[in-house]
C-alpha positions in Angstrom: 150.8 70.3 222.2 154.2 71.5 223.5 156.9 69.0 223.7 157.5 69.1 227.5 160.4 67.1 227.8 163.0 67.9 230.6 166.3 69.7 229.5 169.1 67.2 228.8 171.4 66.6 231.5 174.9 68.3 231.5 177.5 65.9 230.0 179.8 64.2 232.5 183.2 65.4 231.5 186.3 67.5 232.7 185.1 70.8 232.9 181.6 69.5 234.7 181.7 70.6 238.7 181.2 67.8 240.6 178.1 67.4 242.8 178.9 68.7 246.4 178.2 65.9 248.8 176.9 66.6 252.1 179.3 68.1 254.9 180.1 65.1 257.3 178.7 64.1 260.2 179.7 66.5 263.5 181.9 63.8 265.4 181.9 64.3 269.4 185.5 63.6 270.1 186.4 60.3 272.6 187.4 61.4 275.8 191.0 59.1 276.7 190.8 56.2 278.9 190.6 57.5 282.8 194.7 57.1 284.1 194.9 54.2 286.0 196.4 54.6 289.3 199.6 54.7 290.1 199.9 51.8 292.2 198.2 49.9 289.5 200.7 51.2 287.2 203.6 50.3 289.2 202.5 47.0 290.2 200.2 45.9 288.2 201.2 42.7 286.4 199.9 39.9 284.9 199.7 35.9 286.4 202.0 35.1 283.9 203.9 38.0 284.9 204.0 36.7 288.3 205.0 33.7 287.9 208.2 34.6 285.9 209.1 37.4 288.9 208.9 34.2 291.4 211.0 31.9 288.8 213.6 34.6 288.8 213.2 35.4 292.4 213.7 31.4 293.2 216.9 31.0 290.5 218.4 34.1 292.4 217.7 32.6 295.8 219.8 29.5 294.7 222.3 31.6 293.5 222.4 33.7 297.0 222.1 30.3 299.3 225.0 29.3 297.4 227.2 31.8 297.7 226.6 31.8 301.8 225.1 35.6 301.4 224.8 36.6 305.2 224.7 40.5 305.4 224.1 40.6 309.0 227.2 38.9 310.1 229.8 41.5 311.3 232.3 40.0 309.4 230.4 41.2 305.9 232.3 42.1 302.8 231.0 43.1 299.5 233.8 42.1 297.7 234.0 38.9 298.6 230.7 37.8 298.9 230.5 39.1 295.2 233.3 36.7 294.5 231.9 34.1 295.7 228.6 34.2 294.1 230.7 34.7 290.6 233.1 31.8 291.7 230.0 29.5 293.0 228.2 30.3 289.4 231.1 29.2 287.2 231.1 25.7 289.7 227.7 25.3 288.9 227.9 26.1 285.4 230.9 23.6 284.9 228.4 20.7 286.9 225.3 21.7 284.6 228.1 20.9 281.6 229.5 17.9 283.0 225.9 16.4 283.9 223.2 18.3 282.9 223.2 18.0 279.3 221.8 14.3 279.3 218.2 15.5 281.3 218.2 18.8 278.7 218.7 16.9 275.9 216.1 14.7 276.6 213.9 17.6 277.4 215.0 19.1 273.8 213.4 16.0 272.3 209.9 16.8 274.1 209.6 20.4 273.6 211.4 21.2 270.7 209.1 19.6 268.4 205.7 20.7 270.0 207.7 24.4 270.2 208.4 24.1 266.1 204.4 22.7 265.5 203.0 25.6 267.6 204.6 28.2 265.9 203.8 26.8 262.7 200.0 26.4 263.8 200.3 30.0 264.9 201.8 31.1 262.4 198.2 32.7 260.2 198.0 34.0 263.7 200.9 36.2 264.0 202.1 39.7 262.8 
């Protein structure tokens, strides 16, 4: 009887050529996103975002009521009404100093704290 054993295997070393693997997959390419339109794109903003554009829009009011900002009267100047509003916002700023700093201090003691335990509870969270 012949010795019908298979040939041995080539030895796995340098000069042995690596098996070819299979060419990959044909990938159908992802069309982009559809453009949104561009109202959407102008206007388009968030609740959050909303609210912060009627915060600002209030603190600017204040700011504008103060200052007596009438652009239909006759009598209108630029100039001055820009003074105003600058002279009107260091007034306030010098009451906020005088007064203010006992109801924002006491708000520091709140929100400080639960601000400085948020971000450390968010902090696995965050990049």
């Amino acid at each position: 009887m012949a010795d019908e054993s298979p040939p041995p295997a080539p030895e796995a070393g340098p000069e042995a050529a690596p098996a070819a693997a299979p060419p990959p997959p044909a990938q159908t390419p992802v069309p982009p996103p559809p453009k949104r339109p561009l109202l959407k794109r102008l206007f388009g903003i968030s609740i959050l975002g909303g609210l912060k554009l009627l915060g600002l829009c209030i603190l600017t009011g204040f700011f504008v009521m103060a200052a007596n900002f009438d652009p239909g009267n006759p009598d209108f100047n630029l100039a001055e009404a820009l003074r105003a509003i600058l002279r009107q916002s260091f007034a306030a700023l010098g009451w906020a100093i005088g007064n203010f700093w006992q109801p924002a201090l006491a708000g520091a003691l709140v929100v400080l704290p639960v601000w400085v335990l948020w971000r450390v509870v968010s902090l696995p969270w965050r990049k």
